[in-house]
Structures are given as structure tokens and as C-alpha cells.
N, C-alpha and C positions, 0 to 999 in steps of 0.2 A: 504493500500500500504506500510506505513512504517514498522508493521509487519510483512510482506512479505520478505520487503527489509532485516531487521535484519535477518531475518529465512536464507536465499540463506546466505549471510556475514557469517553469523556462520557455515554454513555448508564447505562453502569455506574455514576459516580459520582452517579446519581440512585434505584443502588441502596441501601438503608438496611439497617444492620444491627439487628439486637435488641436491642444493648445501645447502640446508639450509631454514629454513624458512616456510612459507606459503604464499599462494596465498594473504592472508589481512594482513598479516606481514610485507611481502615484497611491500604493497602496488601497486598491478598489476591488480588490479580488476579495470574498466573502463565502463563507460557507460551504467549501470545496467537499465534496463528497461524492462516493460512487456506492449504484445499486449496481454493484455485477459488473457488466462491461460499460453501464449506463453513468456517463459524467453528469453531476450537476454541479453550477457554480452562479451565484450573485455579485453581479458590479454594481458596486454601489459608488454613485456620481455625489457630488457636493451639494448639490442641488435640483429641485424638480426642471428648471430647465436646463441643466448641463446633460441628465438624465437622457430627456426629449434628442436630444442632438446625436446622442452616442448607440441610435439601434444599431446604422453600418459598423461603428467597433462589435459590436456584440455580435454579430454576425459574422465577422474577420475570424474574434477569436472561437464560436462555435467549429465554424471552417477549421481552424488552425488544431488543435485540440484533438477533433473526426479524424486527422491525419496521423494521428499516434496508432502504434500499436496494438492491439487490446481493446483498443475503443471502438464500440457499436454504433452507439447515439451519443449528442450532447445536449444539454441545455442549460441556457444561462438567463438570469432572470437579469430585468434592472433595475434599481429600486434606487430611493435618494435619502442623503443624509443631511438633512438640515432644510432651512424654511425655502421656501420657493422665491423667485423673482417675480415683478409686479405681472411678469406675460404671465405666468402660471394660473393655470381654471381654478376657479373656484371652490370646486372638489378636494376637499383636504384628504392626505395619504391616511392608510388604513391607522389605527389607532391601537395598538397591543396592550394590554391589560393583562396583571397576574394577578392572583389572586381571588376572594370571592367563595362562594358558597358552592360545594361542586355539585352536580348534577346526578340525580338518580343512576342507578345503576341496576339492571335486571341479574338476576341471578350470580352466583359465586364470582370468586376471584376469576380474571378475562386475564387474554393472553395479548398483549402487547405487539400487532401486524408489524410484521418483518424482522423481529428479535428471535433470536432461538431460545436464548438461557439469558435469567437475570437473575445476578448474583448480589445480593445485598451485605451489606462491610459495614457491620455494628459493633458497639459496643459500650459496656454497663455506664463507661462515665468519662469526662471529657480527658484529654490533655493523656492519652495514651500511643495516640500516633495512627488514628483509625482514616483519619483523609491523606497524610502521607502514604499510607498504605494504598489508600484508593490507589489514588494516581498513577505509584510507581507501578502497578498490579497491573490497572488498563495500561499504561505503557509496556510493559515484559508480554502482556499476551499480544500488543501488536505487535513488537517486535520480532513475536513469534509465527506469525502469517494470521493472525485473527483478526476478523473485524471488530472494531470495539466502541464500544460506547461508552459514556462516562455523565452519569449523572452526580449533582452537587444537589443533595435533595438536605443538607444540613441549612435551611431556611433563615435560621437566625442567626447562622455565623459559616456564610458563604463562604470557603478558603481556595474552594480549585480554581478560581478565575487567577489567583498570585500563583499558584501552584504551577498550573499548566501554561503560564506568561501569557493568556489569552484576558483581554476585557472589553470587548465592544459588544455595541448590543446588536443581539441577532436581527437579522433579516426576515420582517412577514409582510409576504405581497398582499395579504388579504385583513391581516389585521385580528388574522382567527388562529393559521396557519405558523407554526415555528421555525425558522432554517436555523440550523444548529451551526456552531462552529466549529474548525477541528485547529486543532493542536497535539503535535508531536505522532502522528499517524490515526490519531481519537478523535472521533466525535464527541463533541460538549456543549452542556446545556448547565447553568446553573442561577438561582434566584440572583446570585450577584452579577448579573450581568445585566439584569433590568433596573435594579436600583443604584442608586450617588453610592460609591465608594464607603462613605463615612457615616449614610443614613442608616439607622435602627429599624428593622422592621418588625414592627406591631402590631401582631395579627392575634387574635383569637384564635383555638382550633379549627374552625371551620373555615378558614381564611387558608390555616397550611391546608387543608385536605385539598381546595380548592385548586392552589396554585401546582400540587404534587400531581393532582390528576392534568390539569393542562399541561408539565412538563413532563406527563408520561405518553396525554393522548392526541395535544395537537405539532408536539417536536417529528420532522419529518427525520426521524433518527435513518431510514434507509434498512437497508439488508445487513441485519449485525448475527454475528455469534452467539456475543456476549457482551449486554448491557450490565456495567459496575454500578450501584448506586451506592454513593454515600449519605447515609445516614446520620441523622445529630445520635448526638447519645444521650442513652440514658432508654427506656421502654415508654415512649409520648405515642402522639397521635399520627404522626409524620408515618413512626413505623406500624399503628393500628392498621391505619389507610391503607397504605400499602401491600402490605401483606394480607388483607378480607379484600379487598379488589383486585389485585394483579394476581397471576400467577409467575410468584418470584420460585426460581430452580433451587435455592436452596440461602443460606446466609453464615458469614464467616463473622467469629468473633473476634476481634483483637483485643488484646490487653496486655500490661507490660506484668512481670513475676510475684511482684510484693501482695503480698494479702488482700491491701486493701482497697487495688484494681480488681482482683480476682473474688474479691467479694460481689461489686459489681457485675462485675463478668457472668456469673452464673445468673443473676436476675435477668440478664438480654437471653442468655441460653435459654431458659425457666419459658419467659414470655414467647421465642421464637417456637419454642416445643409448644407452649400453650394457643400457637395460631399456626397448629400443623406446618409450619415452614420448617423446610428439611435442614443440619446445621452439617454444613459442610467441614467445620471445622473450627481447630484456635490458632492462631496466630499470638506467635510469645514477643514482642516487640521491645527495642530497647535490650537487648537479651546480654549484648556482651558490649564493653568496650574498650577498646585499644589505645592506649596511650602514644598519639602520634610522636612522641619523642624520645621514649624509651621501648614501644613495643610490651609495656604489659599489661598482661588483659585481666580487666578489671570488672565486677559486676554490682554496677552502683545500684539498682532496682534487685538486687535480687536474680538467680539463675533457675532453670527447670519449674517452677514453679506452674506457669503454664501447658510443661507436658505433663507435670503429674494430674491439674484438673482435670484437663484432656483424659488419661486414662481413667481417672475416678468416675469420668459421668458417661464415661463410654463412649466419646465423639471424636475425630480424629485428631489428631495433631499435625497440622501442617507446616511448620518449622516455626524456626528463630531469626530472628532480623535483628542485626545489629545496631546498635547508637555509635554514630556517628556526626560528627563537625559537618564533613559533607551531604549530608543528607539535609542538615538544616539550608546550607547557603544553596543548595540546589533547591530546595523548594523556595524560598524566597527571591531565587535568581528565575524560575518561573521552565526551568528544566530539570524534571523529576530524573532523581539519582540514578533512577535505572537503565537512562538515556545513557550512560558512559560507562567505560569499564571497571572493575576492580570488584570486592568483597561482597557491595553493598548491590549493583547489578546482577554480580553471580546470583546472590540470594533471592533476588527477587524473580530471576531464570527460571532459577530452580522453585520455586513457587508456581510461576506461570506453568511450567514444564508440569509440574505433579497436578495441575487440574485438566488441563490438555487431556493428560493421559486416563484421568478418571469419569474424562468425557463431561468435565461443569465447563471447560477452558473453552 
């Protein structure tokens, strides 16, 4: 996929614009994603009438793109980013709203059109490492040939928009309609991406439920494998929602060794088992650490503690992941750790690799 992704970017930035520039120059390319052989992509112009001007670029770059390898169909929408000029109709652009009271639902948990597997990445209680994990996880399984998706469904403390170095707000032609964006070979959707950076959002329960099923049922997430969703923590309504409406394939717990994460831990276990959601496993985080100056490894949280829960309540164990310096400055630098080589990539390899094989991957 990320070959692909480069191939279409470079082809595009031999698009030229009118006034100057290229189509990746001028940073207009949005929401790149592929169903299958099928491209889609949105240009987004400065303006409603820079928009108007630019059909024959968007027709150049459809042309140019259909000429790759691999590629069946294309299609590129245009949409505008910011207020119109006084030529502009009267007709103001669609209007996207999150949040709100969500809509009836017939019968049990529904299966999410064109996801195979969705894997939900919980846990008892904050400040364990359960959105690092996301990310670097949907990262190692695309860099495994998976298509991936990545939801940020932790509503009140948005993190993968910093994580994954993506923050614009997506693309809806219809104002109903979601275009996702992708970063680092992933597809992503997350509530921070529609509010201010530094706003609080104040929502009642039925406000999350609301905005969770619009980011489950109008994101044109595409043909995936495997949809990641992160979860806030703790056992709330975000994960009620979720797991009695969707049919999620199963959910990983993380927590780091000391007791009194793994006290927590079991309550998300307890609650996941009590809404039949399958538990894939634990995740021992923070597990060891290496003193980058002398080499000796150290264990500030605590060690095994996590695989012994794991074996106490009979659920798998799917490894240990280290604490590391790098894993901080890579998630704040907006390229999850798993993207480069060394310890903390292997680990999460070997993660991706052991769900693959157990057919959740």
C-alpha cells in the first residue's frame, strides 16, 4: 500500500496548477485511499472558486494516476477549503456535524460494509500506553500487506491526530458523507480532527454514542482487513455503544505490570466478557527498560505481571513492549515507533505477525 501511495504522490506532483505549483506542492491532495484496484482521492482548492477552475487539473490527474500499474478506475473529488469569492452561488458547501443523539438501530450488533475484522484496544484506566499501542499496531499490520484502518474513538482526549502527524479536517462532498484520511499507509478518522486543537469536548452520553456511530457509519473507511479502534479507558458508554451495535472480532487489553493497572485491567476484561466481545488478549506494556547509557535493563512498572493475569483468567498473552525515550519522541514527532527499525519495531512485528497468523490480523 505505501508503495502505491508514493507511486499516485509522485505522479501527482507532476501535476501543475494555474497559478503555480503542483497538486503535492501546493498540498491539495486529501484522503488518498484505495478499494482494490479502485483509486480515490480529494483536491481540495483554497477556495469555492479556485475549486470551479480546477475540473481540467482533476481530470489531468485522474488521466495520470489510470496510467499506473495496478490501477483499474480512478476518482477524484473537488471540494474547497475556506469561504468562497463574491462570484461564488449562493448555495453554501455541505455542513458536517459530529455528534448528537444517534439513530435507532434494528436488531443486534451490525457488521461495518467493507471491514473484515475490528479489533478494539482497551483498557481499565488511563496513562498505560493503550493509543501508542493503537497506532504503532495499525502501523506493523500495514507494514505487513494489511489494509488498515484506525479509529480514534477516545472522544474526550483525541491523541492519534499528534500520533499519526495527520490534522486536517476531512473531506465531505455531501455534508452526510466522511473521506477519511490516511497517514503512514492507514486510514484515519478521529473526533480530533473536527474540533480546535485546545477545545474540550462536552458531551453527555448520548452525544458520544452519536458521534461513535457517525464515525463508524458515514467514514467511507473502503475495503479494510482490519479496522483498530481506540478506545478511552476505563468501561463508559463509548465502549457500551460499541460493542451492542457493531460486530467488533474481538478486543485487546493493555496495561502496564504493577497491580494497580492490573486491577483495572480485569474490570475492561470482566465488562468485554460481560458484552460477549471475544478478548483477544493482554498486552504487558512498558515491560522493560534499557538504560541508553549503560545498557541495563531495568523494570520501573514492574515485570511478568501481565502474563501471569493472562494465565490466571485464561486469555492469551500476546507479548511485552518495551519503554522507551523513542517511542515517546516518535509519537509526539507524529511517526509511530514502528515506522523505523530497532527493539521497539521488532516488537511490535512480532505482534502484528502473531495476529496475522491467528487470522484477527
Amino acid at each position: 500500500m505505501t508503495d502505491l501511495t508514493d507511486q499516485i504522490l509522485g505522479v501527482l506532483e507532476t501535476i501543475y496548477l494555474p497559478d503555480g505549483g503542483t497538486l503535492v506542492s501546493r498540498d491539495m491532495v486529501r484522503a488518498l485511499r484505495f478499494d482494490g484496484k479502485k483509486v480515490h482521492f480529494v483536491i481540495e482548492a483554497p477556495s469555492a472558486e479556485a475549486a470551479r477552475a480546477l475540473d481540467s487539473v482533476r481530470q489531468s490527474a485522474e488521466k495520470a494516476v489510470l496510467a499506473l500499474d495496478g490501477v483499474e478506475s480512478v476518482s477524484a473529488v473537488l471540494t474547497a477549503h475556506g469561504p468562497a469569492g463574491s462570484a461564488a452561488p449562493a448555495k453554501a458547501p455541505p455542513s458536517l456535524k459530529i455528534g448528537g443523539h444517534p439513530k435507532p438501530q434494528q436488531g443486534g450488533p451490525q457488521k461495518v460494509a467493507g471491514i473484515d475484522r475490528i479489533i478494539a484496544v482497551g483498557s481499565g484506566k488511563g496513562g498505560v500506553g493503550k493509543s501508542t499501542v493503537s497506532s504503532n499496531l495499525a502501523v506493523a499490520l500495514a507494514k505487513e500487506g494489511r489494509r488498515v484502518g484506525l479509529l480514534d474513538a477516545d472522544i474526550y482526549g483525541p491523541s492519534q491526530p499528534r500520533m499519526m502527524g495527520v490534522n486536517k479536517r476531512p473531506a465531505s462532498p455531501d455534508g452526510k458523507t466522511i473521506i477519511p484520511l490516511q497517514a503512514h499507509g492507514v486510514t484515519l478518522m478521529s473526533i480530533g480532527f473536527m474540533v480546535e486543537a485546545d477545545k474540550a469536548v462536552v458531551w453527555r452520553g448520548p452525544m458520544l454514542m452519536g458521534a461513535l456511530q457517525q464515525m463508524l457509519g458515514q467514514v467511507q473507511w473502503g475495503d479494510l482487513d482490519v479496522l483498530i479502534i481506540d478506545l478511552p479507558p476505563g468501561t463508559g458508554d463509548v465502549q457500551l455503544t460499541l460493542c451492542q451495535r457493531t460486530q467488533v472480532t474481538g478486543a485487546i487489553i493493555v496495561s502496564t505490570p504493577q497491580d494497580v493497572a492490573l486491577i483495572d485491567a480485569r474490570k475492561a476484561i470482566d465488562m468485554f466478557q460481560t458484552l460477549n466481545t471475544p478478548i483477544l488478549g493482554l498486552i504487558e506494556n512498558m515491560s522493560t527498560y534499557i538504560c541508553p547509557t549503560c545498557g541495563t535493563e531495568a523494570h520501573l512498572f514492574g515485570h511478568g505481571g501481565v502474563r501471569e493475569e493472562a494465565a490466571a483468567m485464561g486469555v492469551p498473552f500476546l507479548g511485552e513492549l518495551p519503554l522507551s525515550l523513542d517511542v515517546r519522541l516518535a509519537g509526539d514527532g507524529g511517526r509511530p515507533a514502528a515506522l523505523e527499525g530497532g527493539p521497539v519495531a521488532e516488537a511490535y512485528g512480532q505482534l502484528a505477525c502473531g495476529l496475522i497468523a491467528g487470522g484477527m490480523g
